[in-house]
N, C-alpha and C positions, 0 to 999 in steps of 0.2 A: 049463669052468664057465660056465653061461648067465648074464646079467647081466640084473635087469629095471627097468625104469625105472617104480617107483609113480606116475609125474606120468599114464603113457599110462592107466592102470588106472582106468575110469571105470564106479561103478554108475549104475545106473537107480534110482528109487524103489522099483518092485516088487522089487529085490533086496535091499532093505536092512532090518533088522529091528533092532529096539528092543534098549538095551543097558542092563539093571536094575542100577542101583545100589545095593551095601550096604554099610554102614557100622554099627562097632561101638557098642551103645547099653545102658550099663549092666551090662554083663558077655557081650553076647551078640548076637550081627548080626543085622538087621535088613533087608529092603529098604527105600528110600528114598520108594518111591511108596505104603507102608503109614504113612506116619507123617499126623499131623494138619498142618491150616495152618500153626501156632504153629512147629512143629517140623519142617517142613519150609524155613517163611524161617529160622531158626534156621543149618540144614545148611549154606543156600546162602551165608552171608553168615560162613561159617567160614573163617579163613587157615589155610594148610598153616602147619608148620614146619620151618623150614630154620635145618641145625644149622650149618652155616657161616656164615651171619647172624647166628647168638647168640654163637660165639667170637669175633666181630673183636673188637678192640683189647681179648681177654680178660685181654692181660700188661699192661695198666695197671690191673688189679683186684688187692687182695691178700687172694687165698683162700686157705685151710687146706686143704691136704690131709685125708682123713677116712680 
């Protein structure tokens, strides 16, 4: 089995090509570079979520099962 080491693995600029981002908007995806100004600072200044960060200390809450 060959082993490769990503560190040695170097592009150049003429080898490297743009990578479009899309994101869901409204029921239906979009690319990123279509959107207006408003709506582009909008994207950039969004947090992920992270579900392990919403249950910590979820057993000191007393929720109802549903």
């Amino acid at each position: 089995m060959t082993t490769i080491n990503f560190e040695d693995i170097k592009l150049s600029d003429e080898e490297r090509q743009p990578c479009e981002v899309w994101t869901r908007v409204m029921g239906y995806f979009r690319p990123v570079s279509e959107f207006n100004v408003g709506k582009k600072s909008e994207f950039y200044s969004r947090k992920c979520f992270c579900e392990s960060k919403a249950v910590i200390n979820l057993e000191n809450y007393d929720i109802a099962a549903e």
